[in-house]
Structures are given as structure tokens and as C-alpha cells.
PyMOL Python script that loads the backbone (N, CA, C, O; Angstrom):
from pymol import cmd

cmd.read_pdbstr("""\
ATOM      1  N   UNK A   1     -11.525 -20.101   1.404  1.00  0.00           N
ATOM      2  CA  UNK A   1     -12.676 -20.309   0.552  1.00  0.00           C
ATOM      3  C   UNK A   1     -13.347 -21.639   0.855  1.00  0.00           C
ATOM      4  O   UNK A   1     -14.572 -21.696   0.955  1.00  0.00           O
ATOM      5  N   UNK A   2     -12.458 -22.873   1.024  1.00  0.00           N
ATOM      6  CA  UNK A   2     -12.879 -24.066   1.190  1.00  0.00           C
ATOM      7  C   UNK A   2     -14.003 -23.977   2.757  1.00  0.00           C
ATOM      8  O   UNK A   2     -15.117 -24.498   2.809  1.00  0.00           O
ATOM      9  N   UNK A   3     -13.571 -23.461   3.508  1.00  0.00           N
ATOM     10  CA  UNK A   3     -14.478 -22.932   4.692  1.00  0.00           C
ATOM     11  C   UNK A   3     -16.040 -22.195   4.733  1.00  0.00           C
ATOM     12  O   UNK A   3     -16.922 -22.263   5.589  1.00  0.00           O
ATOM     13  N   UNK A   4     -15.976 -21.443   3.383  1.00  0.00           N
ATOM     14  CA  UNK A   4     -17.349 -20.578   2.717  1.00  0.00           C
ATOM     15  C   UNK A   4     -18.345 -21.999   2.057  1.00  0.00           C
ATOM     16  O   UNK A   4     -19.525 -22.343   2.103  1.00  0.00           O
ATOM     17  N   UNK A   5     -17.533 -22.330   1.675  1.00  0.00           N
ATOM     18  CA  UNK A   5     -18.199 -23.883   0.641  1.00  0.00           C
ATOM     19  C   UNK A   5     -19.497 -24.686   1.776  1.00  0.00           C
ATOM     20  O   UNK A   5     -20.506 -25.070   1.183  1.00  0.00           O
ATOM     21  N   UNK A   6     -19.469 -24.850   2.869  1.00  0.00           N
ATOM     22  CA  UNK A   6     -20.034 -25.362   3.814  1.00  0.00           C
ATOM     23  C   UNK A   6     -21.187 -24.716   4.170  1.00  0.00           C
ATOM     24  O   UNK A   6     -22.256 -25.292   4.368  1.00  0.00           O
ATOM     25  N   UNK A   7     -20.952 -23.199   4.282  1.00  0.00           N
ATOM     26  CA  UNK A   7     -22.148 -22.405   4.333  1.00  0.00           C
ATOM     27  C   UNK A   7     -23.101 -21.865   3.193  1.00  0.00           C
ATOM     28  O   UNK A   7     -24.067 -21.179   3.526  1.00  0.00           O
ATOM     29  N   UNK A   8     -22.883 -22.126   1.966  1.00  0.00           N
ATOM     30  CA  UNK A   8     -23.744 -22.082   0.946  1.00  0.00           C
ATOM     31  C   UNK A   8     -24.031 -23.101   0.053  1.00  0.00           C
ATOM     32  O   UNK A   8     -23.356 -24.073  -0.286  1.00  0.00           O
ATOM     33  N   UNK A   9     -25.768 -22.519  -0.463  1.00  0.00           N
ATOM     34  CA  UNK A   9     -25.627 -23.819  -1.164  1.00  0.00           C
ATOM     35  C   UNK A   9     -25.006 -24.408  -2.552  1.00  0.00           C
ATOM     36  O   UNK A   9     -24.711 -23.714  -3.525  1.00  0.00           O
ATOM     37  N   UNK A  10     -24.849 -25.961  -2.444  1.00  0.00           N
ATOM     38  CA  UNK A  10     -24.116 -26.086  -3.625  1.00  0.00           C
ATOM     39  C   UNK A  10     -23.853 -25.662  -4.950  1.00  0.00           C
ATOM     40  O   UNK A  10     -22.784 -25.766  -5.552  1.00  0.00           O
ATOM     41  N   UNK A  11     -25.553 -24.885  -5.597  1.00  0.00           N
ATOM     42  CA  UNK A  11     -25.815 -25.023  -6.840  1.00  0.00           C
ATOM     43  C   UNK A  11     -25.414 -23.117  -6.909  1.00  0.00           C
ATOM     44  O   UNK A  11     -24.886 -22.635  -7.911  1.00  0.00           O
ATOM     45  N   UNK A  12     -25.680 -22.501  -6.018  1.00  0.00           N
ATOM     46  CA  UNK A  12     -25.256 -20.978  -5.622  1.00  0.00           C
ATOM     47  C   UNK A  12     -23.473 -21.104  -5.410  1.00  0.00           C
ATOM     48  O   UNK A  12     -22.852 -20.144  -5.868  1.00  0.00           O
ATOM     49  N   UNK A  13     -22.723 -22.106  -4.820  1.00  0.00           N
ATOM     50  CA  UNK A  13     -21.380 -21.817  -4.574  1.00  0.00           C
ATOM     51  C   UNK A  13     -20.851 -22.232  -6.171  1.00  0.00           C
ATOM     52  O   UNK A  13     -20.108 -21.513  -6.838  1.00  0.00           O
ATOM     53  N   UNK A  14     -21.391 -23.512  -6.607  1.00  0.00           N
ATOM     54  CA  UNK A  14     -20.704 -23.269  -7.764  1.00  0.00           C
ATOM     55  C   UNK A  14     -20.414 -22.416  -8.929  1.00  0.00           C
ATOM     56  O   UNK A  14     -19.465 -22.150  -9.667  1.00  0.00           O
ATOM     57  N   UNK A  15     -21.957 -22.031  -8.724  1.00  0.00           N
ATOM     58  CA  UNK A  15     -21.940 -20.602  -9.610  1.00  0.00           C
ATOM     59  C   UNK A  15     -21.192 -19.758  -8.892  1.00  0.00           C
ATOM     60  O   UNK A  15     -20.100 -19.948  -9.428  1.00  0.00           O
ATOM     61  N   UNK A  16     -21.016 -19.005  -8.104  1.00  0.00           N
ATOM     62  CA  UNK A  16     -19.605 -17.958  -7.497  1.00  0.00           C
ATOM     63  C   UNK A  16     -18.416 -18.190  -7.176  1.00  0.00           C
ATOM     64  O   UNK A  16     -17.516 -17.353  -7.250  1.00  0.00           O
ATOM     65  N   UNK A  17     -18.256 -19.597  -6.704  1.00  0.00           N
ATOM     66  CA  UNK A  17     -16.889 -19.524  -6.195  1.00  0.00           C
ATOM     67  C   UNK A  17     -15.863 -20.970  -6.864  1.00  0.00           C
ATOM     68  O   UNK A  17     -14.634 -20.948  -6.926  1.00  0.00           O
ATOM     69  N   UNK A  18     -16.638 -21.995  -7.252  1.00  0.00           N
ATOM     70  CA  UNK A  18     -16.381 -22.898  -7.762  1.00  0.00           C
ATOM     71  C   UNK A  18     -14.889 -23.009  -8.784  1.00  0.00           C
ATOM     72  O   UNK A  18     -14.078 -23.935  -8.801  1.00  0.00           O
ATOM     73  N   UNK A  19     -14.875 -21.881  -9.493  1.00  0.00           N
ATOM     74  CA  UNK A  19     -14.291 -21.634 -10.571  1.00  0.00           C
ATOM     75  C   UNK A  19     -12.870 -20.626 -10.137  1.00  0.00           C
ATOM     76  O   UNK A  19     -11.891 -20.644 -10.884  1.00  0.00           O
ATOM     77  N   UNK A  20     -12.876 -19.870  -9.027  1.00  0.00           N
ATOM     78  CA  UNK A  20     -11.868 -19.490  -8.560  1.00  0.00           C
ATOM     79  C   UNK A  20     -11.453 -20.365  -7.587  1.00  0.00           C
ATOM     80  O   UNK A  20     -10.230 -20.457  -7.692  1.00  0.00           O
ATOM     81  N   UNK A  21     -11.881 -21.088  -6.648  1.00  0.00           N
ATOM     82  CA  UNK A  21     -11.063 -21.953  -6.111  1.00  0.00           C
ATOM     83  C   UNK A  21     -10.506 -22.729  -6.638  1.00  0.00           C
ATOM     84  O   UNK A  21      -9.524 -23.162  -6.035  1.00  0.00           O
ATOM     85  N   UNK A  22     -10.872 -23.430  -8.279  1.00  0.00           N
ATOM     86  CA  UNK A  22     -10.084 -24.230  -9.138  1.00  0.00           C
ATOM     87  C   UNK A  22      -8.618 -23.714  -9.490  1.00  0.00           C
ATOM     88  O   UNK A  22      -7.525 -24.280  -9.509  1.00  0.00           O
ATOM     89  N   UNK A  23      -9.103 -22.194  -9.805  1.00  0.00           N
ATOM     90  CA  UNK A  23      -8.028 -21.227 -10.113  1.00  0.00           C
ATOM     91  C   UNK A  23      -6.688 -21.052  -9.101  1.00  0.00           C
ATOM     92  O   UNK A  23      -5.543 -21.024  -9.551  1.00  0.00           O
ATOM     93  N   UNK A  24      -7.024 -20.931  -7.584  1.00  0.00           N
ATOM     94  CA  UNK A  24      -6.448 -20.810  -6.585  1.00  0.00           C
ATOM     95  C   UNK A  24      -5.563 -22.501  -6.522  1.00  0.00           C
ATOM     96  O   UNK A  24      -4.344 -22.590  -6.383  1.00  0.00           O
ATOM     97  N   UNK A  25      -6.563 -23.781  -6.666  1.00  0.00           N
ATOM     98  CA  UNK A  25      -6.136 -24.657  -6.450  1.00  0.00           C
ATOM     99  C   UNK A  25      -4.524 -25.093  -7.641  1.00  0.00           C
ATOM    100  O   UNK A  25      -3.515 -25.792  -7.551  1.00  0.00           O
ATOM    101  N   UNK A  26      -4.977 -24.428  -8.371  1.00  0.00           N
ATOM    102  CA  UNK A  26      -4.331 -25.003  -9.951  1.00  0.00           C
ATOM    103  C   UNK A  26      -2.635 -23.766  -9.788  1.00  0.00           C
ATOM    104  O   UNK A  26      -1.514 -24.221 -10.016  1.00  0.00           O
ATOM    105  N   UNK A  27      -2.823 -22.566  -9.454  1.00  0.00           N
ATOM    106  CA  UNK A  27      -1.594 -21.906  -8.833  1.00  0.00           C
ATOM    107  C   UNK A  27      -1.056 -22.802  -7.869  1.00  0.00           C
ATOM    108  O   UNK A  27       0.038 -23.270  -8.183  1.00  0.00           O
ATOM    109  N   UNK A  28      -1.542 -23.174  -6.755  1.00  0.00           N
ATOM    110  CA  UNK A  28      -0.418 -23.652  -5.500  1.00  0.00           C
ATOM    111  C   UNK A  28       0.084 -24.701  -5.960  1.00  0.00           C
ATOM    112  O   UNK A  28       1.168 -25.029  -5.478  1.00  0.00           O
ATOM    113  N   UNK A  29      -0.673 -25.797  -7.306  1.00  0.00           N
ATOM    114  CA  UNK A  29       0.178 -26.923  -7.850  1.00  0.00           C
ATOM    115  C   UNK A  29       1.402 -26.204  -8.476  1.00  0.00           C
ATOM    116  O   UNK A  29       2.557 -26.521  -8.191  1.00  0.00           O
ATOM    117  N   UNK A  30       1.118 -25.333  -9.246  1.00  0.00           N
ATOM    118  CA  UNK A  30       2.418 -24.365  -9.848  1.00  0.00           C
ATOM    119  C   UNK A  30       3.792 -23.793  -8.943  1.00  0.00           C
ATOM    120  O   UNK A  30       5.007 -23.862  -9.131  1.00  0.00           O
ATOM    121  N   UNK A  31       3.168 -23.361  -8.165  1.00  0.00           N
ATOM    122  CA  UNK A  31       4.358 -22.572  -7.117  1.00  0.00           C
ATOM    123  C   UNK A  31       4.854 -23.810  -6.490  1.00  0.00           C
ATOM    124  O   UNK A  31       6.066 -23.939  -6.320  1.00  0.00           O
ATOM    125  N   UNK A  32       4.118 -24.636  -6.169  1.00  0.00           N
ATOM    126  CA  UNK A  32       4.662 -25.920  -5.499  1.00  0.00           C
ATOM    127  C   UNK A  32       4.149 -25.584  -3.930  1.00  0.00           C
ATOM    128  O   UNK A  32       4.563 -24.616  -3.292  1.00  0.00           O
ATOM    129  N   UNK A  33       3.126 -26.607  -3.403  1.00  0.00           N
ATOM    130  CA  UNK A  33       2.758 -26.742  -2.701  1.00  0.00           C
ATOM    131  C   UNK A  33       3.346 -25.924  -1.239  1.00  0.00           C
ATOM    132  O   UNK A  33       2.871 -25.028  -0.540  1.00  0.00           O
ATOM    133  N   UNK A  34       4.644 -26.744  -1.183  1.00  0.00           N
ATOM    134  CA  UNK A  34       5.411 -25.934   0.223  1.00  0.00           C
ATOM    135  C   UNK A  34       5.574 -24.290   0.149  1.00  0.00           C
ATOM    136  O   UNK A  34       5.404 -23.354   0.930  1.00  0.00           O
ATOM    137  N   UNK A  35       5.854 -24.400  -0.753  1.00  0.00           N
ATOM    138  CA  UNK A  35       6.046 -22.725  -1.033  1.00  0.00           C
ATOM    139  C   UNK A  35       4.568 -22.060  -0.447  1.00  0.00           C
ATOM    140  O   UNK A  35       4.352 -21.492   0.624  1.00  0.00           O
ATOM    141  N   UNK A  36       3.865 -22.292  -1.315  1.00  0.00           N
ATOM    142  CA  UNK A  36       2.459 -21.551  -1.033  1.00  0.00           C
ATOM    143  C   UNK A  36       1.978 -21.645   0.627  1.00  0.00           C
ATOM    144  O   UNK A  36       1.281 -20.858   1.267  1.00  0.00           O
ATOM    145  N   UNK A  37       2.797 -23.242   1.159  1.00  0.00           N
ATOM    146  CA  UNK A  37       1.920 -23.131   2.659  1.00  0.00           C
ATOM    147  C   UNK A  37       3.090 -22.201   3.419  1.00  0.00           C
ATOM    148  O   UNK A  37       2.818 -21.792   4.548  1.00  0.00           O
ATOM    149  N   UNK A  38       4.203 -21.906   2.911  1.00  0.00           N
ATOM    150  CA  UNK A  38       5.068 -20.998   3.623  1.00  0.00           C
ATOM    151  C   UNK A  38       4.357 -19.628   3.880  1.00  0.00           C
ATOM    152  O   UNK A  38       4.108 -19.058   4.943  1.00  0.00           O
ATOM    153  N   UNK A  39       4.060 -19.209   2.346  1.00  0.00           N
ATOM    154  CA  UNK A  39       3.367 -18.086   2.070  1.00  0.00           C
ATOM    155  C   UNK A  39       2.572 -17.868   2.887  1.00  0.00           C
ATOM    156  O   UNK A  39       2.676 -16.823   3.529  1.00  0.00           O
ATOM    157  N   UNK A  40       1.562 -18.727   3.135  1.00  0.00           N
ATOM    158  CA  UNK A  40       0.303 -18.317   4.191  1.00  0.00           C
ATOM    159  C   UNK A  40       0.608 -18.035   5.177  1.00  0.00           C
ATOM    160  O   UNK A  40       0.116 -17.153   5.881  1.00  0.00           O
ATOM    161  N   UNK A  41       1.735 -18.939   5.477  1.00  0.00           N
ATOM    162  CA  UNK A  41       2.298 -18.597   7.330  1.00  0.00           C
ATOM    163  C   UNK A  41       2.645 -17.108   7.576  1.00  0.00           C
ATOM    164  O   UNK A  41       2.513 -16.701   8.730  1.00  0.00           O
ATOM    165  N   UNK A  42       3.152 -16.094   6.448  1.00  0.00           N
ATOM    166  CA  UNK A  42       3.421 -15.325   6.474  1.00  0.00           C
ATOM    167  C   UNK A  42       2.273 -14.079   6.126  1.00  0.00           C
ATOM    168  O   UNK A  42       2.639 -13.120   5.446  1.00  0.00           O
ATOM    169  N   UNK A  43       1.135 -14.149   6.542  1.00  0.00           N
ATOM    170  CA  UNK A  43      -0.286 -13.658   5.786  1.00  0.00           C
ATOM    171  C   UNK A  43      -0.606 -12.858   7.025  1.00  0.00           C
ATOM    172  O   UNK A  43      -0.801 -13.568   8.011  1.00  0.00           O
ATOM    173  N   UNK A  44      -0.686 -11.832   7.180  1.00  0.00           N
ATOM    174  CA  UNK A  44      -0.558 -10.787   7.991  1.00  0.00           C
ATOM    175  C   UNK A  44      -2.196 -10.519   8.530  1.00  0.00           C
ATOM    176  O   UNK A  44      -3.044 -10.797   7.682  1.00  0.00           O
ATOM    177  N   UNK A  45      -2.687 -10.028   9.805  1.00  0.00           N
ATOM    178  CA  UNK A  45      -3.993  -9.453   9.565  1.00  0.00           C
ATOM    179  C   UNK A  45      -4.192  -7.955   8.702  1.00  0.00           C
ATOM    180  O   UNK A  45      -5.179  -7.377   8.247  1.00  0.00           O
ATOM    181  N   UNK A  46      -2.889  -7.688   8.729  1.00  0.00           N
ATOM    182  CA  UNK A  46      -3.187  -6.387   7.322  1.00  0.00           C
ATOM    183  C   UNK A  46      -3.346  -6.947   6.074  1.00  0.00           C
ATOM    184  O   UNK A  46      -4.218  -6.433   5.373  1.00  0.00           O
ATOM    185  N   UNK A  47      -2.781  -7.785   5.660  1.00  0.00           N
ATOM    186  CA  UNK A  47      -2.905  -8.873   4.196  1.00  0.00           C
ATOM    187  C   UNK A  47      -4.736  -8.925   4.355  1.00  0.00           C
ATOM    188  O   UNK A  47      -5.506  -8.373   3.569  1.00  0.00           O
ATOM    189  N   UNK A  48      -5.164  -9.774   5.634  1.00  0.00           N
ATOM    190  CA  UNK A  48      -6.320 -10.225   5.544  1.00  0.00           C
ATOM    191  C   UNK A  48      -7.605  -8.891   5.554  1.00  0.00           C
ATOM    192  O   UNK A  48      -8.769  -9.103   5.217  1.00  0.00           O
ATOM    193  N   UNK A  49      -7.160  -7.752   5.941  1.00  0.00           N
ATOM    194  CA  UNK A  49      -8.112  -6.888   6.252  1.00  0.00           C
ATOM    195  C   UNK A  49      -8.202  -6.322   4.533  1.00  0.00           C
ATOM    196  O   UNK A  49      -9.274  -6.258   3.932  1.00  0.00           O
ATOM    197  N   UNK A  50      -7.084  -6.006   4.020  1.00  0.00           N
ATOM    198  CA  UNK A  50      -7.127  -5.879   2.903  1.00  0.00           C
ATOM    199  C   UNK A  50      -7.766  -6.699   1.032  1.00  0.00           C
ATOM    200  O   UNK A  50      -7.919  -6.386  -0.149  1.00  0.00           O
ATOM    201  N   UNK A  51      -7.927  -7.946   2.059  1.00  0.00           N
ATOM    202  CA  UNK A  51      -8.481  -8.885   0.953  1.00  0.00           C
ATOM    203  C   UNK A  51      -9.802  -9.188   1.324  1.00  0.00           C
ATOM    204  O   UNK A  51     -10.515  -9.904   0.621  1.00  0.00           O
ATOM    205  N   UNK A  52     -10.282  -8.551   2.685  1.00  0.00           N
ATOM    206  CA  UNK A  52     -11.736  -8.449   3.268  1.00  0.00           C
ATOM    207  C   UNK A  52     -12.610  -6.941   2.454  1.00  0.00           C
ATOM    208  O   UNK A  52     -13.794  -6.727   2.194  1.00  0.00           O
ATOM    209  N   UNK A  53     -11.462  -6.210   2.272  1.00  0.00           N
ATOM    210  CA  UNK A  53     -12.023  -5.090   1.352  1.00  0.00           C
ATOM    211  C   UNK A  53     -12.410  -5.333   0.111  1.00  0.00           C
ATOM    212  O   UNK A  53     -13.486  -4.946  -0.345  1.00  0.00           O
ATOM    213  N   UNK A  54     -11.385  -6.126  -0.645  1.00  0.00           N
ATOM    214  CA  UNK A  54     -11.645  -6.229  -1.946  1.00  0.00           C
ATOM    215  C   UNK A  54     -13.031  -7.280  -2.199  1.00  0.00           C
ATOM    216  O   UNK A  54     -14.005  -7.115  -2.934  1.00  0.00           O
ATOM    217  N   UNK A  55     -12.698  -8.351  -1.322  1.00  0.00           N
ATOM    218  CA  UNK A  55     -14.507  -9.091  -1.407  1.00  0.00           C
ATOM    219  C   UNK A  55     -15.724  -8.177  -1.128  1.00  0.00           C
ATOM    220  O   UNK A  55     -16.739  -8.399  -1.790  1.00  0.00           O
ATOM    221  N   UNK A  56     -15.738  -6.968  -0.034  1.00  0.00           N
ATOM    222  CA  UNK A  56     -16.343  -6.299  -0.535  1.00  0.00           C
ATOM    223  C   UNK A  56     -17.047  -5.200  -1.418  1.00  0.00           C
ATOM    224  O   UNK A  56     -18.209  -4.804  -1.518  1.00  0.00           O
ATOM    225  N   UNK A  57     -15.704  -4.834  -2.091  1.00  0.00           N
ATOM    226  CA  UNK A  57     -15.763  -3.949  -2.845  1.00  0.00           C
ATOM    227  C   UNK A  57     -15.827  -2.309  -1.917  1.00  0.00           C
ATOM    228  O   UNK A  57     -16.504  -1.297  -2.099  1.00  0.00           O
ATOM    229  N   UNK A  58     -14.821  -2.657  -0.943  1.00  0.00           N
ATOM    230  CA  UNK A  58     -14.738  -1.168  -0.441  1.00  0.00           C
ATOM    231  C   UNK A  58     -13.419  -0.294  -0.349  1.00  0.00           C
ATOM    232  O   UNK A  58     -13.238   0.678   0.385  1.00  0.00           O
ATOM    233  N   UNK A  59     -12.603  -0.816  -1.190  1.00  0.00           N
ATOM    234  CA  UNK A  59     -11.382  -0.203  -1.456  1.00  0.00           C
ATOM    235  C   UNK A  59     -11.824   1.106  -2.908  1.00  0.00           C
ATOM    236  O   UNK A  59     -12.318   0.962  -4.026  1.00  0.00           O
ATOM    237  N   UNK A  60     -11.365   2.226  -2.184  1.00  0.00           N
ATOM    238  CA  UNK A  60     -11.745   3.278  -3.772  1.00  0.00           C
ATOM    239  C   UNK A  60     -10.520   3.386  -4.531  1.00  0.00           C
ATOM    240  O   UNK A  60      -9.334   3.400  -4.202  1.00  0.00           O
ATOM    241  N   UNK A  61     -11.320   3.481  -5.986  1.00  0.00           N
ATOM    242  CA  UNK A  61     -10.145   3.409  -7.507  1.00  0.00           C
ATOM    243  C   UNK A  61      -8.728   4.122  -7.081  1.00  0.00           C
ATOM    244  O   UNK A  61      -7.807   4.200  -7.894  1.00  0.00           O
TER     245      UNK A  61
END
""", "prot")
cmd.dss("prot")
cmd.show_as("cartoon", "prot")
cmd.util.cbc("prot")
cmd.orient("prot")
């Protein structure tokens, strides 16, 4: 997400994304930092193709 932040503008990202990256940020303090960067290491391109669906909304009910 921190990567999207660069390509839009400020007053448009805060309104969309601002508020879940807080969300995202405020979990990995919880799980504890290492943990979460373990996690990623383990983030599959099926993980990622699947969370490319849901941003678009093309996974059916």
C-alpha cells in the first residue's frame, strides 16, 4: 500500500486508503513486528493473485 501512496494524490489517498493502512499498521504492532515480516516472506503469488481479486472486486459470492 505504502508503494500506491506515491502515485495518488494526497487529498484522494487519504480519503481511500489512509485509514486502512493505519489499520494494517496498528495489527503488525500487535502480532509483533518479526512475526508479520516472517509472514510476508511466506506470501505466495497465489496469496497475491488472490488479494489482486478482491481489490478488484472479481472474486464471485
Amino acid at each position: 500500500m505504502i508503494s500506491l501512496r506515491s502515485t495518488w494524490p494526497e487529498k484522494l489517498w487519504r480519503k481511500r486508503w489512509d485509514e486502512h493502512l493505519q489499520r494494517l499498521d496498528d495489527l503488525r504492532t500487535k502480532v509483533n513486528e518479526n512475526t508479520w515480516d516472517a509472514a510476508l516472506g511466506r506470501v505466495t503469488d497465489h496469496d497475491r493473485m488472490i488479494i489482486d481479486h478482491l481489490l478488484k472486486g472479481d472474486l464471485a459470492p
